[in-house]
Backbone as XML, in Angstrom:
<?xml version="1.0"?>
<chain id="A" units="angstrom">
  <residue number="1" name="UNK">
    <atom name="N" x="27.716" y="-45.251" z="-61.758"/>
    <atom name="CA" x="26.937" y="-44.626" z="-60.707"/>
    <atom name="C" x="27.872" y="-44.002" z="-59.700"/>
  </residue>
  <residue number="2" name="UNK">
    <atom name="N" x="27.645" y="-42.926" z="-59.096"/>
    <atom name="CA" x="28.548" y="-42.277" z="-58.092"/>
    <atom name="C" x="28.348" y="-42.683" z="-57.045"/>
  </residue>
  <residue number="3" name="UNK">
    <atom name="N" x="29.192" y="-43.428" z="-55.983"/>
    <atom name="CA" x="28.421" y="-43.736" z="-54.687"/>
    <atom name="C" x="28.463" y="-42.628" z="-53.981"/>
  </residue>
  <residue number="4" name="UNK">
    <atom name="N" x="28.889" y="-41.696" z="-54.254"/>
    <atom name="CA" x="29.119" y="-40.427" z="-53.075"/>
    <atom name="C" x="27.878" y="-39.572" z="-53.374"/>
  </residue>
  <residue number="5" name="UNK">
    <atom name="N" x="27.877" y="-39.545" z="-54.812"/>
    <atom name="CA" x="25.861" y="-38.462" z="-55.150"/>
    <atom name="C" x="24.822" y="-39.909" z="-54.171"/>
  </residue>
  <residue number="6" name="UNK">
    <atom name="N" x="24.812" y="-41.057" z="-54.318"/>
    <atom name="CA" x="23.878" y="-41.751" z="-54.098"/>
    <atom name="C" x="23.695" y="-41.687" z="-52.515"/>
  </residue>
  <residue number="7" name="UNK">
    <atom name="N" x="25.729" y="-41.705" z="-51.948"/>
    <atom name="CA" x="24.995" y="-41.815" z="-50.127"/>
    <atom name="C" x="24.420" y="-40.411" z="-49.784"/>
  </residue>
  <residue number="8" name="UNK">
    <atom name="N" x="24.897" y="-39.448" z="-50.747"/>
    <atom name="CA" x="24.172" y="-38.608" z="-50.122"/>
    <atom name="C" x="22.832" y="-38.376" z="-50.042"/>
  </residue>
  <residue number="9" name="UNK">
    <atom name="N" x="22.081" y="-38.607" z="-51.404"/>
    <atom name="CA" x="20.872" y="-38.701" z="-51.218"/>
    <atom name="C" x="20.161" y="-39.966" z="-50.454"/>
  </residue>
  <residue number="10" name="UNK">
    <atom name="N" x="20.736" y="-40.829" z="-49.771"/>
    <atom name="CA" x="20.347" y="-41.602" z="-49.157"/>
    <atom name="C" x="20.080" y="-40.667" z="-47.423"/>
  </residue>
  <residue number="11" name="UNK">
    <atom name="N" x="21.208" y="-39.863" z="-47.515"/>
    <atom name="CA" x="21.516" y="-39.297" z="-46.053"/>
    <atom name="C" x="20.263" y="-38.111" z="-45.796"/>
  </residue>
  <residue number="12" name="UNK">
    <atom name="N" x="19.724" y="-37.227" z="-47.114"/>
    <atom name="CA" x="19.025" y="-36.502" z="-47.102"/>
    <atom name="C" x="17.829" y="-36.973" z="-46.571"/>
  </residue>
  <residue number="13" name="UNK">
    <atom name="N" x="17.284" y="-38.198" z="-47.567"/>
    <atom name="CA" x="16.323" y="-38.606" z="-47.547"/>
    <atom name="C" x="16.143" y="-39.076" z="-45.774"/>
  </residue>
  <residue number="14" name="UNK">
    <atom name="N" x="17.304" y="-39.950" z="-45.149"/>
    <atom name="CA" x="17.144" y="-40.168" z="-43.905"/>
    <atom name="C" x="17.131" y="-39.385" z="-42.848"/>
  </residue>
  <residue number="15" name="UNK">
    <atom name="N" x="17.575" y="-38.194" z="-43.013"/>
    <atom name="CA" x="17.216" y="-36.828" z="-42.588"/>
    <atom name="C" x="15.823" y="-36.290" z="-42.315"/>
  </residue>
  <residue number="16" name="UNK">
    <atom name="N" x="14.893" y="-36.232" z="-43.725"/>
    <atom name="CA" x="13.863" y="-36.222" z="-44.099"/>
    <atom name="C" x="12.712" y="-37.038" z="-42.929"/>
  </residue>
  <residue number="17" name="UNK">
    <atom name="N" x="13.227" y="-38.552" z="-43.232"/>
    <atom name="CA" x="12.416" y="-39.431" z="-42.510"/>
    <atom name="C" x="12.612" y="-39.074" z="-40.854"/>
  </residue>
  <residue number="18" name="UNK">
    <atom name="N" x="13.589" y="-38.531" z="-40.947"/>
    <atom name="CA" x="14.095" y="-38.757" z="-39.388"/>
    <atom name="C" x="13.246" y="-37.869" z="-38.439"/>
  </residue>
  <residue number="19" name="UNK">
    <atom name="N" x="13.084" y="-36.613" z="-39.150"/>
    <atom name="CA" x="12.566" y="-35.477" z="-38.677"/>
    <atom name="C" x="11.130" y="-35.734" z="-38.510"/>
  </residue>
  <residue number="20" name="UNK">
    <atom name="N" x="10.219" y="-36.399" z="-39.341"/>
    <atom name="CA" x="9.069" y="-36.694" z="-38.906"/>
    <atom name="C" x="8.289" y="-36.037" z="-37.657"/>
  </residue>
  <residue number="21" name="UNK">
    <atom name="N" x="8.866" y="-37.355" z="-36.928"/>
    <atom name="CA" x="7.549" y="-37.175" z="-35.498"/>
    <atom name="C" x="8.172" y="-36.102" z="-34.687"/>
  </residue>
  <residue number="22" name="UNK">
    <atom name="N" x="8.794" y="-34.730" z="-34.823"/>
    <atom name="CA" x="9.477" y="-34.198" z="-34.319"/>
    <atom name="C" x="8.014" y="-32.892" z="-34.592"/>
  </residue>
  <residue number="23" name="UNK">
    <atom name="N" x="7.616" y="-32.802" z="-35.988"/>
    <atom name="CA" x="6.577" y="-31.769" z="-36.809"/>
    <atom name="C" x="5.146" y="-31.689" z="-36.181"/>
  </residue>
  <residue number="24" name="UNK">
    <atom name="N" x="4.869" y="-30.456" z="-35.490"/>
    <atom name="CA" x="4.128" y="-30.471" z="-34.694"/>
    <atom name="C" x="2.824" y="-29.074" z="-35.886"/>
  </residue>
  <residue number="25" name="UNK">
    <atom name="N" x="3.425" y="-28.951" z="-37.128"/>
    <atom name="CA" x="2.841" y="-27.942" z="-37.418"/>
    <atom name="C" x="2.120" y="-28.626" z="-38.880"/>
  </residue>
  <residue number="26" name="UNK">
    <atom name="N" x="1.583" y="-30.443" z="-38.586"/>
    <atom name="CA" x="1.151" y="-30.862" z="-39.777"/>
    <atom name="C" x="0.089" y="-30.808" z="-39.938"/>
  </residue>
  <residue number="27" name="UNK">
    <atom name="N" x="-0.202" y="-29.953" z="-40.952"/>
    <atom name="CA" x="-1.734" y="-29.473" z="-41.931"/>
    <atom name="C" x="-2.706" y="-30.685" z="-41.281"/>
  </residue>
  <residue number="28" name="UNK">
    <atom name="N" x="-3.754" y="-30.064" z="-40.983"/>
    <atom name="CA" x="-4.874" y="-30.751" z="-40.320"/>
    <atom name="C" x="-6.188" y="-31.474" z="-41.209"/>
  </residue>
  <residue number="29" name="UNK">
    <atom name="N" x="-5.878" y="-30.609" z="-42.827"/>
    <atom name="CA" x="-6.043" y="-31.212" z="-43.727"/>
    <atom name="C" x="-5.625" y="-31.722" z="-44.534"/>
  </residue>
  <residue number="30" name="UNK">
    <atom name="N" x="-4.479" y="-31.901" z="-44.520"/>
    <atom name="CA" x="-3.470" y="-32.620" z="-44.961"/>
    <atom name="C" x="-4.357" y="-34.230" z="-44.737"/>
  </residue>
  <residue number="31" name="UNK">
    <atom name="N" x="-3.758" y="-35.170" z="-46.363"/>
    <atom name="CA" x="-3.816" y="-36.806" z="-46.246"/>
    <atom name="C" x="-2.586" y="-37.168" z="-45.119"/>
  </residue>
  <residue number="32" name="UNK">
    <atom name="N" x="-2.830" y="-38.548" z="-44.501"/>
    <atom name="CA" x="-2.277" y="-38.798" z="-43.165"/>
    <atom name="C" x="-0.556" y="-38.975" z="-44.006"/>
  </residue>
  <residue number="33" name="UNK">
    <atom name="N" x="0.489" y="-39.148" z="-43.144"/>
    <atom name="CA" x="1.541" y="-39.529" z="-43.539"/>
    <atom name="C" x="1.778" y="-41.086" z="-43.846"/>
  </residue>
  <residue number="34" name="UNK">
    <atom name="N" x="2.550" y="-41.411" z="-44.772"/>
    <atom name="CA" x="2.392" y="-42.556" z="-45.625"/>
    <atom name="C" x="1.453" y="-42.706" z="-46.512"/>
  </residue>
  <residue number="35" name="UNK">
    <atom name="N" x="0.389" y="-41.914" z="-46.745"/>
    <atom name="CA" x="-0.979" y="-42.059" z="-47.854"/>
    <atom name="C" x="0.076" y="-42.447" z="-49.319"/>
  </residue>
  <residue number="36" name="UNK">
    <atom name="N" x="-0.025" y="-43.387" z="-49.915"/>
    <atom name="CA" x="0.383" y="-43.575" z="-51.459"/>
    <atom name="C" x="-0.116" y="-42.421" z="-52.000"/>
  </residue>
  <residue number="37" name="UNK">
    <atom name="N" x="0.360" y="-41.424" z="-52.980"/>
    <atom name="CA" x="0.184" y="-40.675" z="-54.021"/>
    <atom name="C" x="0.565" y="-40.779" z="-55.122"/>
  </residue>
  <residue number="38" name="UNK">
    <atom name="N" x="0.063" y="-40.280" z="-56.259"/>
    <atom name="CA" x="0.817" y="-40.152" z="-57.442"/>
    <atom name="C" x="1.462" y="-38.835" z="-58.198"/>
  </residue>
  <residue number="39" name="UNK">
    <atom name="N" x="2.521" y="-38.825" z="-58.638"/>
    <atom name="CA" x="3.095" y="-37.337" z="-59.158"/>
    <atom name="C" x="2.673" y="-37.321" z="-60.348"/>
  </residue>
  <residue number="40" name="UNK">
    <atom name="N" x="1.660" y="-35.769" z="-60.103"/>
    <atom name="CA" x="1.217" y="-35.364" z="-61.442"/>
    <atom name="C" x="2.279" y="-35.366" z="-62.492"/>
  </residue>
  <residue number="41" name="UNK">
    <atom name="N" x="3.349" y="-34.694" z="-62.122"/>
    <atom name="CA" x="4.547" y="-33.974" z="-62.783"/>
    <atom name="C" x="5.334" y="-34.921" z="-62.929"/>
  </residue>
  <residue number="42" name="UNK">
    <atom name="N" x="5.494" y="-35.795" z="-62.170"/>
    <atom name="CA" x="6.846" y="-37.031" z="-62.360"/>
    <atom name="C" x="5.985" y="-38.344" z="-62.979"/>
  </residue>
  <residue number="43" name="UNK">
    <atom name="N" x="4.825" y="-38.351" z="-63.035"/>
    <atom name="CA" x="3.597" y="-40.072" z="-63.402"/>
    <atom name="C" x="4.454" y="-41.006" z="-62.701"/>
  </residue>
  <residue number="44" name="UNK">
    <atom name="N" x="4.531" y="-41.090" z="-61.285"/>
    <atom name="CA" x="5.583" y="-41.735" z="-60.298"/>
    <atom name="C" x="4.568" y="-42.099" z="-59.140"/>
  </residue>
  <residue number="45" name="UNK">
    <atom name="N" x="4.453" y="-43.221" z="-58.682"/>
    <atom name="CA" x="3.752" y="-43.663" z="-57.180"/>
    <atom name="C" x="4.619" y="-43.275" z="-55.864"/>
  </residue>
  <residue number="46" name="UNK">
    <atom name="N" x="4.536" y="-42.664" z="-55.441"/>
    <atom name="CA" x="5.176" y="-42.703" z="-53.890"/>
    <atom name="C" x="4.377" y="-42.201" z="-52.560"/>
  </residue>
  <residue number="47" name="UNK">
    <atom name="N" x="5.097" y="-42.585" z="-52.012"/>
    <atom name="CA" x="4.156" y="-42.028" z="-50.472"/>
    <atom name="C" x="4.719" y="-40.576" z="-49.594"/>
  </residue>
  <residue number="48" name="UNK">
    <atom name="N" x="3.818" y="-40.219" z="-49.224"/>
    <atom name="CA" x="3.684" y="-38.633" z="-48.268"/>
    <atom name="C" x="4.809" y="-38.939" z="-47.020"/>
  </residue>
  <residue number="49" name="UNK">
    <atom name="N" x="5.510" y="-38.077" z="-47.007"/>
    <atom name="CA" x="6.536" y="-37.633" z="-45.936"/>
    <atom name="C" x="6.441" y="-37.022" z="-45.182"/>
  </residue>
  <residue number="50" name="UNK">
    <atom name="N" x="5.570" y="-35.942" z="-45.460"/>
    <atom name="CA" x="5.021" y="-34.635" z="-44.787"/>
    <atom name="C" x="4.384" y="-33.970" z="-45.491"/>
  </residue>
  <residue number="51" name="UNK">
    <atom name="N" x="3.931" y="-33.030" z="-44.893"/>
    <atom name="CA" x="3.217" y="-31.800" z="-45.583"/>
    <atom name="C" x="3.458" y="-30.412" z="-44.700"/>
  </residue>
  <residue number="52" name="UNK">
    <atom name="N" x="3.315" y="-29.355" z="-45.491"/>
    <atom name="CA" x="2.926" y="-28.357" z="-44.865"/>
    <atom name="C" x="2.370" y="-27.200" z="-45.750"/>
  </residue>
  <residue number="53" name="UNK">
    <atom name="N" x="1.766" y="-25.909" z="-45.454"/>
    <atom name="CA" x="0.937" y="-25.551" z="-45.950"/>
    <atom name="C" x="2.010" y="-24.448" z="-46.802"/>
  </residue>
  <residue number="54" name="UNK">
    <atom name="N" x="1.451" y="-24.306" z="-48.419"/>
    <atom name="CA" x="2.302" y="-23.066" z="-49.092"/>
    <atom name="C" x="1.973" y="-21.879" z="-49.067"/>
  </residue>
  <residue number="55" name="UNK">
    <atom name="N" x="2.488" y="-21.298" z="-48.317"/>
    <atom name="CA" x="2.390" y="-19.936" z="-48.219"/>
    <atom name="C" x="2.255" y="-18.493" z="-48.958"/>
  </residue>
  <residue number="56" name="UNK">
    <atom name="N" x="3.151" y="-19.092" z="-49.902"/>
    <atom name="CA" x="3.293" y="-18.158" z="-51.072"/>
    <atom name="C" x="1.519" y="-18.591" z="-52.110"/>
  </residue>
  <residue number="57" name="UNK">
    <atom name="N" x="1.108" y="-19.373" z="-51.997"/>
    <atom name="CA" x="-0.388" y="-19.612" z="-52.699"/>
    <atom name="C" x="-1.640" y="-19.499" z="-52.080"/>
  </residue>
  <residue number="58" name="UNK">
    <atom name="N" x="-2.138" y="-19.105" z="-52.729"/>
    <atom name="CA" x="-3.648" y="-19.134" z="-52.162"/>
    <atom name="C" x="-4.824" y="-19.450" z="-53.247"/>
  </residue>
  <residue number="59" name="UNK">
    <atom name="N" x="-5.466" y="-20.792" z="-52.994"/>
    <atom name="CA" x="-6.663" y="-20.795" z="-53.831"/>
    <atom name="C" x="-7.600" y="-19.939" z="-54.009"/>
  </residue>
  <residue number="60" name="UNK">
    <atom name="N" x="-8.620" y="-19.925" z="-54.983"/>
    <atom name="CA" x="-9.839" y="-18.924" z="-54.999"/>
    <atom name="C" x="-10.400" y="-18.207" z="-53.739"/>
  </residue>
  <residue number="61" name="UNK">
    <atom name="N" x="-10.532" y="-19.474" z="-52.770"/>
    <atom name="CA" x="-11.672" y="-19.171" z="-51.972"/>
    <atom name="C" x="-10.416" y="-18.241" z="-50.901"/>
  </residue>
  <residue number="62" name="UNK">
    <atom name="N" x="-9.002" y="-18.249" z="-51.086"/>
    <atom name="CA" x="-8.141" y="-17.605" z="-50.251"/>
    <atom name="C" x="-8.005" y="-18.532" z="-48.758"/>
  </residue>
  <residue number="63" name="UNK">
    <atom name="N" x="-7.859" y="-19.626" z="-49.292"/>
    <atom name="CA" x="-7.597" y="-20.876" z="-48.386"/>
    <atom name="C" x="-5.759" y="-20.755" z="-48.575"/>
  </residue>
  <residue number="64" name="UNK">
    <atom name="N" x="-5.364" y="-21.764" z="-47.401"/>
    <atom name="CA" x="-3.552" y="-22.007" z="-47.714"/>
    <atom name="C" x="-3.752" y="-23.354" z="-48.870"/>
  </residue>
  <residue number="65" name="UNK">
    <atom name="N" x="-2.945" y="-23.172" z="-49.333"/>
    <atom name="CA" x="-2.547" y="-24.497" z="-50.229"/>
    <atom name="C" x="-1.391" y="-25.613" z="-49.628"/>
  </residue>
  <residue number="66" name="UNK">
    <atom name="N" x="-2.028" y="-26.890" z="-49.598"/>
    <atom name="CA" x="-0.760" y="-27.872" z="-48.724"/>
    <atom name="C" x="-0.116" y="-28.212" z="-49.879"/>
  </residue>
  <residue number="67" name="UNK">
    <atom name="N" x="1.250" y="-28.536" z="-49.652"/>
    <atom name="CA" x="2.657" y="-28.962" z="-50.220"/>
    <atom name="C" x="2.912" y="-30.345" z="-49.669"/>
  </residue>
  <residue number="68" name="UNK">
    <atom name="N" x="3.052" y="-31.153" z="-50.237"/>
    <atom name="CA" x="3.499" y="-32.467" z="-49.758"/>
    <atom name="C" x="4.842" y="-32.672" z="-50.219"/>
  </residue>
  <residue number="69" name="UNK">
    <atom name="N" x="5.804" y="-33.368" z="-49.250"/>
    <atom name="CA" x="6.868" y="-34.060" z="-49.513"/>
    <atom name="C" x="6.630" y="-35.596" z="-49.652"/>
  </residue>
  <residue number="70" name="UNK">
    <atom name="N" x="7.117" y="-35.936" z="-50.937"/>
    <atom name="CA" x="7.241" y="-37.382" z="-51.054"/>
    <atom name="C" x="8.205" y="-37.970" z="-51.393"/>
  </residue>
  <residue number="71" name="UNK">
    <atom name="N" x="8.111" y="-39.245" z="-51.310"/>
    <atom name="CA" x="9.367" y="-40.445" z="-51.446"/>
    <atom name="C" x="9.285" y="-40.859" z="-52.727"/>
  </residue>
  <residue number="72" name="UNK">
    <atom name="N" x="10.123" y="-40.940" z="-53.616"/>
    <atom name="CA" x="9.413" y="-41.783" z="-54.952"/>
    <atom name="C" x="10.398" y="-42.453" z="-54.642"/>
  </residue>
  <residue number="73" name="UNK">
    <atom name="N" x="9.941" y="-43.804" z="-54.661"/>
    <atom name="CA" x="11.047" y="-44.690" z="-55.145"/>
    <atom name="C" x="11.084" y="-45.140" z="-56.312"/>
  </residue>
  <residue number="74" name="UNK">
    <atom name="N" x="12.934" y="-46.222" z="-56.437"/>
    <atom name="CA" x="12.805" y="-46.532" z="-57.756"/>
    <atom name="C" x="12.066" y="-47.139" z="-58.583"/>
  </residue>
  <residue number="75" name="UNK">
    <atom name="N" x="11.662" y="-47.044" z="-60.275"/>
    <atom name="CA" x="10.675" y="-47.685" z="-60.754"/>
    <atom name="C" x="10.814" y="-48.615" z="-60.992"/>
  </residue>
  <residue number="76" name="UNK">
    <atom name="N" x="12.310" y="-49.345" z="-61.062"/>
    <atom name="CA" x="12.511" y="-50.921" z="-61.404"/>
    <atom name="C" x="12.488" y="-50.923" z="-63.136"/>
  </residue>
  <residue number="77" name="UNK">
    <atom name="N" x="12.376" y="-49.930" z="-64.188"/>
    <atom name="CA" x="12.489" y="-49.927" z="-64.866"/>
    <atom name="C" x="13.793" y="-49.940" z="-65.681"/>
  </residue>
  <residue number="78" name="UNK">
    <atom name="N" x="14.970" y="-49.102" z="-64.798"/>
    <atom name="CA" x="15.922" y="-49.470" z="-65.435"/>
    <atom name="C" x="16.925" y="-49.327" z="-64.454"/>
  </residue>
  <residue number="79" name="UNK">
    <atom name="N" x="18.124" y="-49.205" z="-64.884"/>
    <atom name="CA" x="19.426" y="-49.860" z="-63.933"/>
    <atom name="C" x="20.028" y="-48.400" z="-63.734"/>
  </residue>
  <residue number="80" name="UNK">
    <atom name="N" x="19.675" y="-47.606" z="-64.160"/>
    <atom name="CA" x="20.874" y="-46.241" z="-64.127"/>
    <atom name="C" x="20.729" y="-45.208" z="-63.221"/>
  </residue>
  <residue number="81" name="UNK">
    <atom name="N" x="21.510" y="-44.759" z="-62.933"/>
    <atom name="CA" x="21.493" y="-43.725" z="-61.657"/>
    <atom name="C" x="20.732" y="-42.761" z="-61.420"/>
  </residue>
  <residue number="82" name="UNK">
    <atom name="N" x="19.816" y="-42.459" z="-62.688"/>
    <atom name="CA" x="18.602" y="-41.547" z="-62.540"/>
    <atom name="C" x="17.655" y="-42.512" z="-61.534"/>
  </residue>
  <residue number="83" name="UNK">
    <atom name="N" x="17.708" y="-43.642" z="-61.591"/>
    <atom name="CA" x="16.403" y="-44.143" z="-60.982"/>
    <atom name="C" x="16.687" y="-44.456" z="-59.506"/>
  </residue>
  <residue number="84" name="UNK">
    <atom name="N" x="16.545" y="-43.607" z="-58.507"/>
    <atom name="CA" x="17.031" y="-43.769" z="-57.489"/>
    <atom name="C" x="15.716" y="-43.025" z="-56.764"/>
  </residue>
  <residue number="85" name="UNK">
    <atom name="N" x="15.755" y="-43.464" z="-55.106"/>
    <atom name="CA" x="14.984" y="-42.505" z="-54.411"/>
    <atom name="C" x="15.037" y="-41.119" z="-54.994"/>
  </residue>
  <residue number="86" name="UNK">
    <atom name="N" x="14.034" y="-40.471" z="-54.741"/>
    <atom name="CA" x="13.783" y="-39.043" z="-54.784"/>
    <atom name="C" x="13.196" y="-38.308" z="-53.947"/>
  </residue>
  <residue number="87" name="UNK">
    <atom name="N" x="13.293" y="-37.133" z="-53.412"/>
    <atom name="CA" x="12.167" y="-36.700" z="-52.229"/>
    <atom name="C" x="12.159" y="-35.456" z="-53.286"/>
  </residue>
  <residue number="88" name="UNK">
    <atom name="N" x="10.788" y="-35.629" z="-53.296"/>
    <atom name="CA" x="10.190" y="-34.190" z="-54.185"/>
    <atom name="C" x="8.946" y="-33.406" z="-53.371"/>
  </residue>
  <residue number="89" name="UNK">
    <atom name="N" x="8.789" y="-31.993" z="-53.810"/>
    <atom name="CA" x="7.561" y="-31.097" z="-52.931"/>
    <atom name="C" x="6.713" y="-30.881" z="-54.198"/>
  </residue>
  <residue number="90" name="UNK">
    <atom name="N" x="5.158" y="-31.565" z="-53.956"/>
    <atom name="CA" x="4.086" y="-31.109" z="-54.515"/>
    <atom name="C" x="3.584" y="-30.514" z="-54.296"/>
  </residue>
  <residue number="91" name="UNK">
    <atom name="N" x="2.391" y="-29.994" z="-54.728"/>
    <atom name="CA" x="0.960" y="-29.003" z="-54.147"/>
    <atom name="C" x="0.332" y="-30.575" z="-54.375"/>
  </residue>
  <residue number="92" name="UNK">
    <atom name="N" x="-0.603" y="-29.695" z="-53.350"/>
    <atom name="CA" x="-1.761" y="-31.121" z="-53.146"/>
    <atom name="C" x="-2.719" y="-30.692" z="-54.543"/>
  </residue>
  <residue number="93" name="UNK">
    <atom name="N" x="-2.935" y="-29.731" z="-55.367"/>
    <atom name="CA" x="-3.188" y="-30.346" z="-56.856"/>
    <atom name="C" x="-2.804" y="-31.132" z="-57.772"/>
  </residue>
  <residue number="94" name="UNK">
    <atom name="N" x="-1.432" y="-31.144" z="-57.309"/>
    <atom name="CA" x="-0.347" y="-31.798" z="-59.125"/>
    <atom name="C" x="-0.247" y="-33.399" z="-58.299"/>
  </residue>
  <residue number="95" name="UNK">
    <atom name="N" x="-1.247" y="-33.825" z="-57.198"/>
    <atom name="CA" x="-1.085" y="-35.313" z="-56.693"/>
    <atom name="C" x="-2.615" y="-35.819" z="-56.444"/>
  </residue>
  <residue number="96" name="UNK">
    <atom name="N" x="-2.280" y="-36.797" z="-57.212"/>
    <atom name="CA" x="-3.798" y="-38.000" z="-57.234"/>
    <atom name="C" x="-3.351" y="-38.775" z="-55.759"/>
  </residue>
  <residue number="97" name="UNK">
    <atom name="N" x="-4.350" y="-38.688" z="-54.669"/>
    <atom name="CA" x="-4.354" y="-39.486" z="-53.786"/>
    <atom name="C" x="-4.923" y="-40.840" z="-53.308"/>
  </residue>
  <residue number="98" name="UNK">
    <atom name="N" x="-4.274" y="-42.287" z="-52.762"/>
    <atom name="CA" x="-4.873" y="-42.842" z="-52.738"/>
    <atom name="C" x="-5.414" y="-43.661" z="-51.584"/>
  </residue>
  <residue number="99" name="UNK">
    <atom name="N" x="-6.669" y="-42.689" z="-51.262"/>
    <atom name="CA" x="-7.259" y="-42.840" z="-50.155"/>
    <atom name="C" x="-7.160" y="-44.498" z="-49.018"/>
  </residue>
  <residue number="100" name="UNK">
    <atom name="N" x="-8.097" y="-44.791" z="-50.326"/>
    <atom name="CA" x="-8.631" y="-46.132" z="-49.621"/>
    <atom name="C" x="-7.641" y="-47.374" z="-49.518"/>
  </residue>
  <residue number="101" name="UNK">
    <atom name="N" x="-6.190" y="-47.233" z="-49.691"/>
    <atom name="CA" x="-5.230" y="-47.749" z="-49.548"/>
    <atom name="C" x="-5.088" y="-47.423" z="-47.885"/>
  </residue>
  <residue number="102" name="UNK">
    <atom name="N" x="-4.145" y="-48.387" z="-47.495"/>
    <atom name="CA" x="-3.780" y="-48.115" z="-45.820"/>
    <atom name="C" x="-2.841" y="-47.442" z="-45.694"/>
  </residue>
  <residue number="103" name="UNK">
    <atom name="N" x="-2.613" y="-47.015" z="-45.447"/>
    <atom name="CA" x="-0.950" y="-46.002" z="-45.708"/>
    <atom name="C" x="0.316" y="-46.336" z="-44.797"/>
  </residue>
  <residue number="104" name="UNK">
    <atom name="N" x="1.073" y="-46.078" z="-45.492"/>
    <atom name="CA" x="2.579" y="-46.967" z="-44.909"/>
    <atom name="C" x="2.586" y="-46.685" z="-44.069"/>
  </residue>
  <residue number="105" name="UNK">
    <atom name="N" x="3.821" y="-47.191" z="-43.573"/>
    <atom name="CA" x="4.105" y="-47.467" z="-41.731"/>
    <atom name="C" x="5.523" y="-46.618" z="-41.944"/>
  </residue>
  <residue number="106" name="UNK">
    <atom name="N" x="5.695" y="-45.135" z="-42.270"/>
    <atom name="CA" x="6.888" y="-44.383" z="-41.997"/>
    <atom name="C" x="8.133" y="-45.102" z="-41.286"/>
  </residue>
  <residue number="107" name="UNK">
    <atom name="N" x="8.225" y="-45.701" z="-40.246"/>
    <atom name="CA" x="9.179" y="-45.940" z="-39.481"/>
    <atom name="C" x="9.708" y="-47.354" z="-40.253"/>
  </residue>
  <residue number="108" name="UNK">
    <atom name="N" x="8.651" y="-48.019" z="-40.571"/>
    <atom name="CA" x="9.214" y="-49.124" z="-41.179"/>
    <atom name="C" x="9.968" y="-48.857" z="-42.758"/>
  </residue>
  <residue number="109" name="UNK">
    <atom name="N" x="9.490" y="-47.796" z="-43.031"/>
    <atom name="CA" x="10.018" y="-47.556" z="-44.620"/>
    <atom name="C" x="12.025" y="-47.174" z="-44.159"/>
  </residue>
  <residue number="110" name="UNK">
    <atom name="N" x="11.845" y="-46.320" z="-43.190"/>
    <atom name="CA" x="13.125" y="-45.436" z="-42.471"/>
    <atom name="C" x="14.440" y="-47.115" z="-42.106"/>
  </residue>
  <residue number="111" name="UNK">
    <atom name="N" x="13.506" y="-47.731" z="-41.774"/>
    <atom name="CA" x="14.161" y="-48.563" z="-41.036"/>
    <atom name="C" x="15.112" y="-49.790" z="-42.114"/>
  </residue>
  <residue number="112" name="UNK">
    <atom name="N" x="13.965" y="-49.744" z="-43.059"/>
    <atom name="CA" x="14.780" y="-50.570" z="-44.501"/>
    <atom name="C" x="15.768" y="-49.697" z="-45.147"/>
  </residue>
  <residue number="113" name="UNK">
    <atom name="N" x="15.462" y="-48.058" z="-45.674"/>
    <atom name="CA" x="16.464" y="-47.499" z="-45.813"/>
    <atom name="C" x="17.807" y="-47.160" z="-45.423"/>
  </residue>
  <residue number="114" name="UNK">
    <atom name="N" x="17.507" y="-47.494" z="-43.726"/>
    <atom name="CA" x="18.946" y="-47.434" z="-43.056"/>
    <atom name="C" x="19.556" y="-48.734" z="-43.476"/>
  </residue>
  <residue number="115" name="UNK">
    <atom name="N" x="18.695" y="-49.759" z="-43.467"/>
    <atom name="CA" x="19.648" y="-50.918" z="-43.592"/>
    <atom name="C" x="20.006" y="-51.074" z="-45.087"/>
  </residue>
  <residue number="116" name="UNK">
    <atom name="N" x="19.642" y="-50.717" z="-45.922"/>
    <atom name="CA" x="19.933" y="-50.467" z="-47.564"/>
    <atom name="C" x="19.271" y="-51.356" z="-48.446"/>
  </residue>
  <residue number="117" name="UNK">
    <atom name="N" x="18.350" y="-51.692" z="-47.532"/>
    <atom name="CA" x="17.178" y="-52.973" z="-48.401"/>
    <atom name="C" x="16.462" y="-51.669" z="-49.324"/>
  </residue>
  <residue number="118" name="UNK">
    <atom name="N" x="15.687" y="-52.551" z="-50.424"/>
    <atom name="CA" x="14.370" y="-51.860" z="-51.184"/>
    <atom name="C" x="13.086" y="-51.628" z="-50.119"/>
  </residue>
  <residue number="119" name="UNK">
    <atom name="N" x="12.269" y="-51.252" z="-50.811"/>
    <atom name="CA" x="10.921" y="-51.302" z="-49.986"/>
    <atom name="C" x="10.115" y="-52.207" z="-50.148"/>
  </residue>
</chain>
């Protein structure tokens, strides 16, 4: 495993988190931050980071289309350096949401990552 690819994506990702409550331009229909999702494209559980709306798309009705940033974490499936955090950008199509879950506590997720615990 490289520790230098890994701190960095550790640094991105804390970047990511950091910027948060700073985003004053979050989709109003947008799911709240922390909502659990699932990646259509990755079949991966993680939770919402942000969102914002894609610009370059427009549905039928000529609505914006939201983009979510999420966290995947690792699956615990195996030991190798692919399986590491990830921050990936969806469309809010290619993600199953899960509502009626409570949705994480952002700061607390930020706060284990700095210290280098799991979630």
């Amino acid at each position: 495993m490289n520790n230098n690819n890994s701190s960095e994506n550790s640094k991105g990702s804390e970047l990511a988190l950091n910027g948060l409550s700073e985003h004053t331009s979050y989709p109003r229909e947008a799911v709240p931050l922390g909502t659990y999702v699932r990646s259509v494209r990755f079949n991966r559980l993680g939770i919402v980071i942000d969102a914002y709306y894609e610009y370059t798309y427009m549905n039928e009705e000529e609505q914006k289309v939201i983009s979510y940033t999420i966290l995947l974490p690792p699956s615990g499936y195996t030991s190798s350096h692919d399986d590491e955090y990830v921050i990936i950008h969806e469309s809010e199509y290619d993600t199953v949401c899960f509502l009626m879950i409570e949705p994480v506590k952002i700061k607390s997720i930020l706060k284990n990552l700095k210290n280098g615990n799991t979630l």
